[in-house]
MDTraj code that builds the backbone (N, CA, C; nanometers):
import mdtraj as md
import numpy as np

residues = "UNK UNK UNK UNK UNK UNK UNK UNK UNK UNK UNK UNK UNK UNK UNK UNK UNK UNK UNK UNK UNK UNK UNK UNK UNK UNK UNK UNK UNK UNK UNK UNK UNK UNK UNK UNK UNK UNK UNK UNK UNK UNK UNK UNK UNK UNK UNK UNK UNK UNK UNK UNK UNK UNK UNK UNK UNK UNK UNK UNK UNK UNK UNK UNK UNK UNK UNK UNK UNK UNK UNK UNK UNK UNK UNK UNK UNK UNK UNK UNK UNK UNK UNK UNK UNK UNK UNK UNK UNK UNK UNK UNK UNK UNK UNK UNK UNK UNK UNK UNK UNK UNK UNK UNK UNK UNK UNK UNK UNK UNK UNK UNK UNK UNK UNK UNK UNK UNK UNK UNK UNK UNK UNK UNK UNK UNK UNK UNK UNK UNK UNK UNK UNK UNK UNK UNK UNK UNK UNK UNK UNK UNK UNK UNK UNK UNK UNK UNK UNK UNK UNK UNK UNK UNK UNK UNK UNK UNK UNK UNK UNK UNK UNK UNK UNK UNK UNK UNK UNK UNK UNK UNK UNK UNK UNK UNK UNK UNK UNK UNK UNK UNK UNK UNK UNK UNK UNK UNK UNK UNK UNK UNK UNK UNK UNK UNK UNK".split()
xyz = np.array([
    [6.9420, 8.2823, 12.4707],
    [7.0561, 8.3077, 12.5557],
    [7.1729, 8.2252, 12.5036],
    [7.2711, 8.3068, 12.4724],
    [7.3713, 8.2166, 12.4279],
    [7.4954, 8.2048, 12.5380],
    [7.5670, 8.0719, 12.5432],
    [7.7072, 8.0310, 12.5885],
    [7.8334, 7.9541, 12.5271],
    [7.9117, 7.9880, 12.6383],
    [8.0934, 7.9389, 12.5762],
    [8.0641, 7.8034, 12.6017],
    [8.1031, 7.7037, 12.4648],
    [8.1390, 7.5954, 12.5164],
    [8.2700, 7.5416, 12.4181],
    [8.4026, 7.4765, 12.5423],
    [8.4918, 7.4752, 12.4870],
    [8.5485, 7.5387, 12.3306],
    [8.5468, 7.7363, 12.3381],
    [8.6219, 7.7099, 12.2556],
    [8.5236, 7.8173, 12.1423],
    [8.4107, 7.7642, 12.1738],
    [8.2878, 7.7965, 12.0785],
    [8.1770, 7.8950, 12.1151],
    [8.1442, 7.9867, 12.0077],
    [7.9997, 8.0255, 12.0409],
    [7.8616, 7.9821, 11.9952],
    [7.7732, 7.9060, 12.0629],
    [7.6477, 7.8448, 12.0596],
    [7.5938, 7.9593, 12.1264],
    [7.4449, 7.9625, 12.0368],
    [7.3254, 8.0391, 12.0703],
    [7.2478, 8.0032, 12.0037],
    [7.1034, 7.9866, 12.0295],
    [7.0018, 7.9566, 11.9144],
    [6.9968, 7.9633, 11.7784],
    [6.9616, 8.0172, 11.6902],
    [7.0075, 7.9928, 11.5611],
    [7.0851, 8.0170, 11.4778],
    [7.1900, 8.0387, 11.5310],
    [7.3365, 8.1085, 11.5025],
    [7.4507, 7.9813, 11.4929],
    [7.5148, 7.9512, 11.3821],
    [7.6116, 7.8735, 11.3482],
    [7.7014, 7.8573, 11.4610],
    [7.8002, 7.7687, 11.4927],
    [7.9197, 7.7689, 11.5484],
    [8.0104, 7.7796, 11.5034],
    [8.0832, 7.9109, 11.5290],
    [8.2108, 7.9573, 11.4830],
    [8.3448, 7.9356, 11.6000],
    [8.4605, 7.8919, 11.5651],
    [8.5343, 7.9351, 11.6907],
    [8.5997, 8.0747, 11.7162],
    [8.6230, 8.0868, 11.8322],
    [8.6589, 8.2155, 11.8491],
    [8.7744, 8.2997, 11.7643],
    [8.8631, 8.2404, 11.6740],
    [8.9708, 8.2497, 11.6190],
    [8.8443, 8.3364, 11.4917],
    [8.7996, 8.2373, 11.4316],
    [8.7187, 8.2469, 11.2940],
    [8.6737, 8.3982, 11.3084],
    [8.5160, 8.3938, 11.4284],
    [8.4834, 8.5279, 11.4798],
    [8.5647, 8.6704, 11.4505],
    [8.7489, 8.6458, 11.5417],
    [8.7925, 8.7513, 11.4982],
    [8.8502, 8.8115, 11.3597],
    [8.8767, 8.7326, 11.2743],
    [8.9103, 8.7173, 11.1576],
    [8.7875, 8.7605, 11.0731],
    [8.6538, 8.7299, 11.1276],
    [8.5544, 8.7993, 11.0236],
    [8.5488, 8.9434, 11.0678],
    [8.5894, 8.9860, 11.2180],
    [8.5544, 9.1133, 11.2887],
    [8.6790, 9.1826, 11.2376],
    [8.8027, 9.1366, 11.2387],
    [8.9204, 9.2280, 11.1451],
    [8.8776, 9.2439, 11.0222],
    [8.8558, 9.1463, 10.9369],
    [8.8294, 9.1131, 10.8280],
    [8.7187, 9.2766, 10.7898],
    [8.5885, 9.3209, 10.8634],
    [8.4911, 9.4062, 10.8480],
    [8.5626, 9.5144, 10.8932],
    [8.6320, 9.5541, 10.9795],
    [8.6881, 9.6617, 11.0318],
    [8.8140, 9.7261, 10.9558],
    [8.8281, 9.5988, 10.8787],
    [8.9529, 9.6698, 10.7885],
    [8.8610, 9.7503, 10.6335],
    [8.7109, 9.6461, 10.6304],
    [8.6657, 9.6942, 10.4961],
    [8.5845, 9.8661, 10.5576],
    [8.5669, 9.8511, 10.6750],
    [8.5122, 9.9852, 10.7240],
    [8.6015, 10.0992, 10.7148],
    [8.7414, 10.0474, 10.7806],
    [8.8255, 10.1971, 10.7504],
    [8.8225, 10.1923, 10.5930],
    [8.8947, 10.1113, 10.5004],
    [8.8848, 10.1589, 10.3729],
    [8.7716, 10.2421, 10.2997],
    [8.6402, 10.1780, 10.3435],
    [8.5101, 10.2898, 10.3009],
    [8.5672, 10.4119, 10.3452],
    [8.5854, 10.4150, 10.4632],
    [8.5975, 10.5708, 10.5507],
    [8.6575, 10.6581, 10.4484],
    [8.8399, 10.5958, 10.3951],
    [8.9173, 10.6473, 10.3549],
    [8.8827, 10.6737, 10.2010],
    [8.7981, 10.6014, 10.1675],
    [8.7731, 10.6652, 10.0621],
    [8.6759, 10.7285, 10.0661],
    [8.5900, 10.7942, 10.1712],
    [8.5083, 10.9177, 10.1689],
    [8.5585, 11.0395, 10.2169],
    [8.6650, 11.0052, 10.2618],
    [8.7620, 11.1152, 10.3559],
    [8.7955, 11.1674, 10.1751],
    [8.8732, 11.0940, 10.0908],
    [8.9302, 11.1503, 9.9922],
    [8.8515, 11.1877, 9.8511],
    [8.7062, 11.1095, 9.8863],
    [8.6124, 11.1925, 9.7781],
    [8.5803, 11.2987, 9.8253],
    [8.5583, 11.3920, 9.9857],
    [8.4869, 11.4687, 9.9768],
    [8.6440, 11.5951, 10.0076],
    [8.7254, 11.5361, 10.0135],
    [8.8664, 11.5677, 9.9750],
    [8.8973, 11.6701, 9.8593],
    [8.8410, 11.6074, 9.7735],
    [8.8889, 11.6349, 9.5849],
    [8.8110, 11.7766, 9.5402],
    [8.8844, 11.8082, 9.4921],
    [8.8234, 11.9244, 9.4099],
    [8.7537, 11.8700, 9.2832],
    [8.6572, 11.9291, 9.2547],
    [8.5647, 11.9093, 9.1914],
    [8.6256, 11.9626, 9.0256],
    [8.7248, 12.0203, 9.0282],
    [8.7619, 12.1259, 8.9168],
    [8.8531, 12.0231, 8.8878],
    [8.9432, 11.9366, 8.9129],
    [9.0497, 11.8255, 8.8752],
    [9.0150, 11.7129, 8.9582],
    [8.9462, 11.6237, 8.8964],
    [8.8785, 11.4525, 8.9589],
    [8.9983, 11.3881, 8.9225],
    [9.0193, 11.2697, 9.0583],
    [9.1572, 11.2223, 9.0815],
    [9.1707, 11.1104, 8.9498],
    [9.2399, 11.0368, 8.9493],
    [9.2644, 10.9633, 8.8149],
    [9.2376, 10.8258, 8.9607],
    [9.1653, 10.7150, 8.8779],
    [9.1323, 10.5798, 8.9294],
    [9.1942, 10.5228, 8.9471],
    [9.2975, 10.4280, 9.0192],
    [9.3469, 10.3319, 9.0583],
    [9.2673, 10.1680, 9.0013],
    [9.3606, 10.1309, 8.9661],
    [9.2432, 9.9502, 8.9919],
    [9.1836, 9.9343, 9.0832],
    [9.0546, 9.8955, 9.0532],
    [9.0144, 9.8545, 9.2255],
    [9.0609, 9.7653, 9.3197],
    [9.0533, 9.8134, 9.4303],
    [9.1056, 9.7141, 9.5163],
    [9.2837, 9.7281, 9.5463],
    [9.2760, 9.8451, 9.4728],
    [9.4610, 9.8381, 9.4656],
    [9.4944, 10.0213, 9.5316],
    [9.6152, 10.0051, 9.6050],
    [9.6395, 10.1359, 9.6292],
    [9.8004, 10.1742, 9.6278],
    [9.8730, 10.2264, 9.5892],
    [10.0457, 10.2801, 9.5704],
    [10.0870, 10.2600, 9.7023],
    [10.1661, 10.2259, 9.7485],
    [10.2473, 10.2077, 9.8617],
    [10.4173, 10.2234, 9.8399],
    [10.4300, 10.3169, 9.8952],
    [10.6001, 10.3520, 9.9161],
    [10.6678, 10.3214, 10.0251],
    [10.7071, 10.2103, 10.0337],
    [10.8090, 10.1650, 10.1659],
    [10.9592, 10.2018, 10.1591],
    [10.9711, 10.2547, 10.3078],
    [11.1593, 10.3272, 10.3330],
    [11.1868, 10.1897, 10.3855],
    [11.3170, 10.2117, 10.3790],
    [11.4235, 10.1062, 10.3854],
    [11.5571, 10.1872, 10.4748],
    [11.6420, 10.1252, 10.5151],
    [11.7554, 10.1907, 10.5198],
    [11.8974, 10.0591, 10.4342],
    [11.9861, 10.1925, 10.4078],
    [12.1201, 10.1239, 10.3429],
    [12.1818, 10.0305, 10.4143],
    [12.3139, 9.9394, 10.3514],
    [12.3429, 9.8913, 10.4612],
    [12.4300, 9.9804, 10.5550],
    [12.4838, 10.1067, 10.4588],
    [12.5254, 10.2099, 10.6038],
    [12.4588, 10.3368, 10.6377],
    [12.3369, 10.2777, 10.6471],
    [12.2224, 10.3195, 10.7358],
    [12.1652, 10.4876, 10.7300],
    [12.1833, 10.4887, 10.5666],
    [12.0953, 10.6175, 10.5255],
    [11.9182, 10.5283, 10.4346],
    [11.8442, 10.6640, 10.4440],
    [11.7538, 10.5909, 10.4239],
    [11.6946, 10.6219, 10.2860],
    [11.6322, 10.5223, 10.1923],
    [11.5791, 10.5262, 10.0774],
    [11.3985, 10.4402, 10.0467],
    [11.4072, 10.4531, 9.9360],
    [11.2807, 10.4190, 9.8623],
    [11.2791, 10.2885, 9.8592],
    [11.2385, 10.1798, 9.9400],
    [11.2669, 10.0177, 9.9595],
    [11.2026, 9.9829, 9.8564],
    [11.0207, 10.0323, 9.8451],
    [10.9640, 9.9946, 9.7677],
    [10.8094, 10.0965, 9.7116],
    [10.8254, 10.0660, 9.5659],
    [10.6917, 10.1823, 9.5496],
    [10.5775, 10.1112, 9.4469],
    [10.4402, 10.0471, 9.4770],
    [10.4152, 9.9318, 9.3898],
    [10.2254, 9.9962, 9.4605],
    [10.1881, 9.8797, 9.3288],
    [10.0416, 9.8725, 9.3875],
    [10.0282, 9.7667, 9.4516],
    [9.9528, 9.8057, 9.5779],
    [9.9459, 9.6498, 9.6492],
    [9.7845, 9.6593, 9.6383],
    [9.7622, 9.5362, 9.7042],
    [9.5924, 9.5201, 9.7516],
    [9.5854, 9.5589, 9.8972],
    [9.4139, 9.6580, 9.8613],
    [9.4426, 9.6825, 9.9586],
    [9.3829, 9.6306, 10.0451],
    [9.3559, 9.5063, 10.0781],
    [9.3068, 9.4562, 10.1836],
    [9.3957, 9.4252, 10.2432],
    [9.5286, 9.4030, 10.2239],
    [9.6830, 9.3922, 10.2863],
    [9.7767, 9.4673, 10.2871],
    [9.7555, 9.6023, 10.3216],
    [9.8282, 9.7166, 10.3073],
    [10.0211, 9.7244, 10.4025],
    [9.9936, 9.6572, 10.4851],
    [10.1209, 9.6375, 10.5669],
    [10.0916, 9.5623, 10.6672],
    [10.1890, 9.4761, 10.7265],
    [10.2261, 9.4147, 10.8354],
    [10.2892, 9.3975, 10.9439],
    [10.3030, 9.4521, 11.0671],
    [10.4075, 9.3972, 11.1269],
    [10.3901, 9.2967, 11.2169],
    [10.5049, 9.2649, 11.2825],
    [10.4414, 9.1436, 11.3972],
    [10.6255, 9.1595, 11.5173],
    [10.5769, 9.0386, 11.5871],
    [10.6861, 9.1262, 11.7660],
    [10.7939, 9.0917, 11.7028],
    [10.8123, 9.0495, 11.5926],
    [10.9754, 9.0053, 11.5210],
    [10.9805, 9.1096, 11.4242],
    [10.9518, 9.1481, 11.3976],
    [10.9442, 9.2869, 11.3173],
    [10.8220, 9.4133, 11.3322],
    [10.9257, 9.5040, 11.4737],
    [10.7807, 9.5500, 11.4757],
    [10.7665, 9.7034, 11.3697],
    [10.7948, 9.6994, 11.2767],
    [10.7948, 9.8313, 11.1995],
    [10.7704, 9.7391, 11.0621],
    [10.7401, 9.6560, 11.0421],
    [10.7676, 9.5364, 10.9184],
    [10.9006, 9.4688, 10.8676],
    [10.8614, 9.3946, 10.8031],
    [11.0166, 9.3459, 10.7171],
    [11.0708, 9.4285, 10.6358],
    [11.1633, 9.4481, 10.6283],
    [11.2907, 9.5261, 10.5857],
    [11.3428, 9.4720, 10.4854],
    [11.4374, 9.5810, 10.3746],
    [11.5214, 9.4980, 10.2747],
    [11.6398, 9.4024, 10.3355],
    [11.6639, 9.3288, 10.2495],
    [11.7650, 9.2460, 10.2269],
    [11.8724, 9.3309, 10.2838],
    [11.9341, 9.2597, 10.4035],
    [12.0690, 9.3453, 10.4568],
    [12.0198, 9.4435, 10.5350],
    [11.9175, 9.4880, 10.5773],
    [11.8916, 9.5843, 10.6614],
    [11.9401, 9.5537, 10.8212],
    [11.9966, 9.6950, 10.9064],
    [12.0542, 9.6612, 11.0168],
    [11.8864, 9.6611, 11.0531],
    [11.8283, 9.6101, 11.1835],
    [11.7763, 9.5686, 11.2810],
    [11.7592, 9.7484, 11.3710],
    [11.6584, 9.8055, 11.3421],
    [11.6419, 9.9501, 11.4047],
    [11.6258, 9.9403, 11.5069],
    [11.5289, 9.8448, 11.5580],
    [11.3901, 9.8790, 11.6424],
    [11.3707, 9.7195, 11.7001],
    [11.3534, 9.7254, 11.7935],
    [11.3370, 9.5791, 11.8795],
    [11.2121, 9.5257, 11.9107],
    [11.1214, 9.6433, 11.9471],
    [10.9722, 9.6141, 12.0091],
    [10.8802, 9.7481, 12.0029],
    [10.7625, 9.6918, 11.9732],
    [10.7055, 9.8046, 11.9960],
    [10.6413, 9.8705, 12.1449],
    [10.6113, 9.9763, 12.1475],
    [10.5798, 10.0405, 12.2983],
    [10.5004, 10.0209, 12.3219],
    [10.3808, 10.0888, 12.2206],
    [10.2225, 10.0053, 12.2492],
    [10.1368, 10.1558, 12.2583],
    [10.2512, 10.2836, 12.2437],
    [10.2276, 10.4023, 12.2051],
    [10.1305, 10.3984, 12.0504],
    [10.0618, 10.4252, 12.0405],
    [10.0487, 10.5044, 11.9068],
    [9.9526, 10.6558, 11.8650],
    [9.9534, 10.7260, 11.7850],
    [9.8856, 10.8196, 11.7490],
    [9.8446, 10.8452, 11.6112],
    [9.7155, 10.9280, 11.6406],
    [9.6173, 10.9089, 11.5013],
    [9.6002, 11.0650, 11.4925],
    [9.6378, 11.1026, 11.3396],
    [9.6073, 11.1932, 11.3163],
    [9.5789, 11.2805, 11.1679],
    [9.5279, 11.4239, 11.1705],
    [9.4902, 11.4660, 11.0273],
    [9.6208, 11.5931, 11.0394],
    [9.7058, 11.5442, 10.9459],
    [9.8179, 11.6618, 10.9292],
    [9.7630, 11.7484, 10.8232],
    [9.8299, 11.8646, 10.8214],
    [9.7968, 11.9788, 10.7403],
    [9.9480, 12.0561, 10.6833],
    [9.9742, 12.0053, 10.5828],
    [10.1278, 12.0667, 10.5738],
    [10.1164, 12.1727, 10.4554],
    [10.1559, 12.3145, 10.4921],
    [10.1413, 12.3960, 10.4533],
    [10.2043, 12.4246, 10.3188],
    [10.2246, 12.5065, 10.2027],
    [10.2479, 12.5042, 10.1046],
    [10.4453, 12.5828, 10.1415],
    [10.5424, 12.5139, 10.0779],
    [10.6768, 12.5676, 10.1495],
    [10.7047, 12.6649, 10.0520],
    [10.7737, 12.7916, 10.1405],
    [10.8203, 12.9058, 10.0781],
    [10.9613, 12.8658, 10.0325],
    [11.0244, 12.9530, 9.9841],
    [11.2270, 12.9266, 9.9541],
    [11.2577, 12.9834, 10.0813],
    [11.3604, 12.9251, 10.1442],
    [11.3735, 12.8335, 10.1152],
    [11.3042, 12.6829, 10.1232],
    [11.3174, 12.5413, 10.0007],
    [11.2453, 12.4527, 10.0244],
    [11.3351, 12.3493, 10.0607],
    [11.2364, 12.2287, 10.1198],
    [11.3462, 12.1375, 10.1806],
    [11.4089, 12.0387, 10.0508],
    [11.5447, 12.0176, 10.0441],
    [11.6009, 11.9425, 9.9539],
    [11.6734, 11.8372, 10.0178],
    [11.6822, 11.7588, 9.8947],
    [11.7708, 11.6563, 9.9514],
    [11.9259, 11.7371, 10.0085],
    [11.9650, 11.8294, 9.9800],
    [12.0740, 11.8647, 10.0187],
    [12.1024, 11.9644, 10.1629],
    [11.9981, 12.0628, 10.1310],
    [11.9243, 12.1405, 10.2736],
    [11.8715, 12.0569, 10.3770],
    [11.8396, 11.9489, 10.3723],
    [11.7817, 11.8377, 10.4476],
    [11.6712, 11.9410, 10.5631],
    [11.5959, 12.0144, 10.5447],
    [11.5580, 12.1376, 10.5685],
    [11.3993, 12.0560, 10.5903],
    [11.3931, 12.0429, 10.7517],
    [11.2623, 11.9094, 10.8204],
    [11.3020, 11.7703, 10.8498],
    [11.4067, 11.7645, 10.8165],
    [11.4210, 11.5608, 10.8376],
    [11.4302, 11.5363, 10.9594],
    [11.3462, 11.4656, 10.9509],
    [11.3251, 11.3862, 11.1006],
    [11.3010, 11.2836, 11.1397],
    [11.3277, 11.1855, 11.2024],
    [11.2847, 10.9977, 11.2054],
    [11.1713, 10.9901, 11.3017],
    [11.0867, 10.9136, 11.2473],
    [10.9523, 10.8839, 11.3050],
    [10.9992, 10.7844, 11.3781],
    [10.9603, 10.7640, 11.5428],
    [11.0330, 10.7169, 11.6585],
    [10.9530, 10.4991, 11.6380],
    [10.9390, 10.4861, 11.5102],
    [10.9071, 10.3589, 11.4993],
    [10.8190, 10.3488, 11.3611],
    [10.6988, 10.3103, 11.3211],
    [10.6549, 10.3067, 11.1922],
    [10.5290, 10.4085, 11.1984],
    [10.5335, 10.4927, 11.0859],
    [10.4012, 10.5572, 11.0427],
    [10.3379, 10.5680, 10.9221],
    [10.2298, 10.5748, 10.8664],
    [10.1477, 10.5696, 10.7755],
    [10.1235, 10.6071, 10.7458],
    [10.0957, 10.6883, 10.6255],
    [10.1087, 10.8545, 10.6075],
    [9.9760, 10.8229, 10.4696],
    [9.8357, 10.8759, 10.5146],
    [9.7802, 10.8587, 10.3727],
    [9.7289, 10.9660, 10.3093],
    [9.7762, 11.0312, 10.1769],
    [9.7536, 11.1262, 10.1229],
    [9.5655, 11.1486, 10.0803],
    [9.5517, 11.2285, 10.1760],
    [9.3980, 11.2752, 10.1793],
    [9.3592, 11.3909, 10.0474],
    [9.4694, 11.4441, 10.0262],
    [9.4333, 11.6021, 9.9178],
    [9.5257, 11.6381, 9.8764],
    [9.5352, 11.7406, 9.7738],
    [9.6520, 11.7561, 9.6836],
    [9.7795, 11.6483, 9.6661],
    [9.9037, 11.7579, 9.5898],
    [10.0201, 11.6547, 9.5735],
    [10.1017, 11.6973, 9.6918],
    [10.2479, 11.6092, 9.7494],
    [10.3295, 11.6190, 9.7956],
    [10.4227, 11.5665, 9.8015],
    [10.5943, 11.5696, 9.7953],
    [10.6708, 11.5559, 9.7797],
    [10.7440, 11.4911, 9.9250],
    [10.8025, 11.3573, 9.8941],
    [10.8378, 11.2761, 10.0536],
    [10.9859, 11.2541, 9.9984],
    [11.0578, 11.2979, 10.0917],
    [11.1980, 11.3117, 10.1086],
    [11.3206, 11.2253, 10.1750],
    [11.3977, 11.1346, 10.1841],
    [11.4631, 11.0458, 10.2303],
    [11.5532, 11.0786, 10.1799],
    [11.7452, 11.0257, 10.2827],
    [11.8387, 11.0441, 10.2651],
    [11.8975, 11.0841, 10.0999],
    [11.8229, 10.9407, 10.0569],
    [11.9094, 10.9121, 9.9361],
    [11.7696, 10.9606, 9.7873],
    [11.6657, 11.0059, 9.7935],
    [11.5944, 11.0254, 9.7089],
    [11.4655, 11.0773, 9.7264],
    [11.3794, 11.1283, 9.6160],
    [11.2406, 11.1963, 9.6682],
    [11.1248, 11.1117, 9.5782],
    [11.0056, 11.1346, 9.6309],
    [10.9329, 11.0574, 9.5402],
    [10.7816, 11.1661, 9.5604],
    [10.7295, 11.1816, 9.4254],
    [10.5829, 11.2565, 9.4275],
    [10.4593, 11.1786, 9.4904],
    [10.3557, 11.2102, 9.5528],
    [10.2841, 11.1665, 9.5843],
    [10.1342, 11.2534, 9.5659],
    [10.0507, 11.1593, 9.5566],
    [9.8850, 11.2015, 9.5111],
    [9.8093, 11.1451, 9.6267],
    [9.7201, 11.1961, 9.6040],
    [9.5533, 11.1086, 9.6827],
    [9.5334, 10.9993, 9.5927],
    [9.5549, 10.9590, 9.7414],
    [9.5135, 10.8051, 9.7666],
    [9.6100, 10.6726, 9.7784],
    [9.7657, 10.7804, 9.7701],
    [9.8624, 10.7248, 9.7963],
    [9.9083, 10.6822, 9.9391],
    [9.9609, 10.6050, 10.0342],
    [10.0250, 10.5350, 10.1112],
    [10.1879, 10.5475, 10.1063],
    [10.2219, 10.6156, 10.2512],
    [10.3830, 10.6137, 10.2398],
    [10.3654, 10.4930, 10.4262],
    [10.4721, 10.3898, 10.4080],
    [10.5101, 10.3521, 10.5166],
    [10.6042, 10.3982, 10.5508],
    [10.5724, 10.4560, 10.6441],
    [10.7502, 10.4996, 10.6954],
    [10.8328, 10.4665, 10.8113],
    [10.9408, 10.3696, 10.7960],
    [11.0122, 10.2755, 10.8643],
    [11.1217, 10.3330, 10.9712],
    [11.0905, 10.4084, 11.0722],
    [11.1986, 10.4443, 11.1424],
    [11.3015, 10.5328, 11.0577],
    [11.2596, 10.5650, 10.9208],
    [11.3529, 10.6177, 10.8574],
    [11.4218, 10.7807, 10.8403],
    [11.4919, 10.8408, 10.8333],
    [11.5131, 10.9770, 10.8835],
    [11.4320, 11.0571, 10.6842],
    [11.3369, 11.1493, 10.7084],
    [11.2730, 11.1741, 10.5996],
    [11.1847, 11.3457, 10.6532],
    [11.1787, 11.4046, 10.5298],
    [11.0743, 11.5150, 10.5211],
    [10.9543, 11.5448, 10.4400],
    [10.9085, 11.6369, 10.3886],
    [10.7914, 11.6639, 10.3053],
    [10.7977, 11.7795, 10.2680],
    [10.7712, 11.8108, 10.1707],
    [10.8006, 11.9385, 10.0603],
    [10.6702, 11.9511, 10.0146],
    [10.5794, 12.0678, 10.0278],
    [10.4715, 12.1097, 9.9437],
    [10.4793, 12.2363, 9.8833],
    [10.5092, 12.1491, 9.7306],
    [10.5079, 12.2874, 9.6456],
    [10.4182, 12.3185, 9.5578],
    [10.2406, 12.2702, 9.6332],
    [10.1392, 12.3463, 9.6047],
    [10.1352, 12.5105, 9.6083],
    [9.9838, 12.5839, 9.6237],
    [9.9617, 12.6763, 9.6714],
    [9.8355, 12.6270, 9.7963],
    [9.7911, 12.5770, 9.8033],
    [9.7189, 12.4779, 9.9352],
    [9.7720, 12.3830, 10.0194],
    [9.7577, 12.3965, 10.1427],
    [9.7943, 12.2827, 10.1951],
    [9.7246, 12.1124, 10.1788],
    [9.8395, 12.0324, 10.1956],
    [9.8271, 11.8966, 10.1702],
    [9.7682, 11.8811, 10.3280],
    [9.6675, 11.7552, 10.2985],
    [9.6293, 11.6869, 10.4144],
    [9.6641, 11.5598, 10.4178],
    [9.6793, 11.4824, 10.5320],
    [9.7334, 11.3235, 10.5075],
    [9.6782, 11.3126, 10.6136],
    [9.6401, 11.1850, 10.6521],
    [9.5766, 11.0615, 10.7769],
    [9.7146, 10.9929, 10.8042],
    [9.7576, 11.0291, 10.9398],
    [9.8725, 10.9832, 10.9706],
    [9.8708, 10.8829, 11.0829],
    [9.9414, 10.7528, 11.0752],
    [9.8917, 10.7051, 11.2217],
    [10.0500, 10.6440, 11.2732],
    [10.0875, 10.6546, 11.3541],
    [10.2474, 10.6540, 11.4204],
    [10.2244, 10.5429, 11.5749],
    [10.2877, 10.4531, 11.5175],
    [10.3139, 10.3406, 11.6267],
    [10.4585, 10.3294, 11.6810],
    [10.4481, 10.3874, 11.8106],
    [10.6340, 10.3924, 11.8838],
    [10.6770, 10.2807, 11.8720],
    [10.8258, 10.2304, 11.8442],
    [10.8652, 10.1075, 11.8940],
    [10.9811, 10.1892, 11.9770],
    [11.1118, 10.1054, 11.9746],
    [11.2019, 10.1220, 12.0375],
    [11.3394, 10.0454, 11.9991],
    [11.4533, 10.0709, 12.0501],
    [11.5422, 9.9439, 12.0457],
    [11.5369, 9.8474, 12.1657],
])
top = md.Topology()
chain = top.add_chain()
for i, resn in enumerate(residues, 1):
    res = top.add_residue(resn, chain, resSeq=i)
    for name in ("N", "CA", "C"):
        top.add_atom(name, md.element.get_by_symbol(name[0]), res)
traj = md.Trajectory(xyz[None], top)
């Protein structure tokens, strides 16, 4: 039978950890669990006829929006990160940190969020361009957009950028669309956390 004492968990032959430690090993496993997930979501994803090209391990593309300082939105950042640290936010930034000079979007988050498997269909002509702005729309705080299958094309004020499986778009409150100029639809794991001003 185990109990709390100041702080701690004691039980028979079980170490004492403090409660801080505990959650840090329980994030710590839950973050290595979704990553397994996500990468079975995108092996059983793949076509068998074109096998995806490898990444380093441990590493995954991440494209972060930004906005200007007069407040159109672009490509902040596009890099391999690790992915055991894929993004951050916290109540001082609740969509993450921002470039250098960025106005201040979003104040707090709601505590809204949603999880989901998009399916974006292959686009006829007309397609959306940077100039047609043809879909742009601002995600009402930060979303996560992870490319499950085929390619697709992510759209912001000021530029476009290609995207594959197994790629990561953060997307910052920023006004943006998606262009698929497959013949299949693209799938992505999307997960959208409201904030607000």
């Amino acid at each position: 039978m185990s109990s709390k004492q100041s702080g701690r968990i004691v039980g028979g032959d079980h170490a004492e950890f403090p409660r801080r430690t505990m959650l840090r090993y329980s994030t710590a496993g839950g973050a290595a669990l979704f990553a397994g997930l996500l990468g079975e979501l995108v092996e059983a994803g793949q076509s068998s006829a074109r096998p995806a090209t490898p990444e380093p391990a441990g590493r995954i593309r991440r494209v972060v929006t930004g906005h200007t300082r007069d407040g159109k939105s672009y490509i902040a950042s596009d890099e391999l990160v690790d992915a055991a640290s894929l993004w951050t936010t916290t109540s001082v930034h609740p969509i993450g940190p921002g470039p250098a000079g960025e106005a201040r979007q979003v104040t707090r988050a709601t505590g809204e969020t949603r999880l989901f498997v998009a399916s974006i269909q292959p686009h006829t002509d007309p397609k959306p361009t940077l100039a047609n702005r043809i879909g742009f729309h601002r995600t009402p705080g930060v979303a996560y957009c992870y490319v499950l299958s085929g390619e697709i094309v992510f759209l912001v004020d000021q530029q476009e950028v290609r995207l594959k499986v197994g790629d990561l778009v953060v997307e910052r409150h920023t006004m943006h669309s998606w262009r698929n100029e497959g013949t299949t639809p693209v799938k992505m794991l999307i997960t959208v956390v409201n904030a607000s001003a």
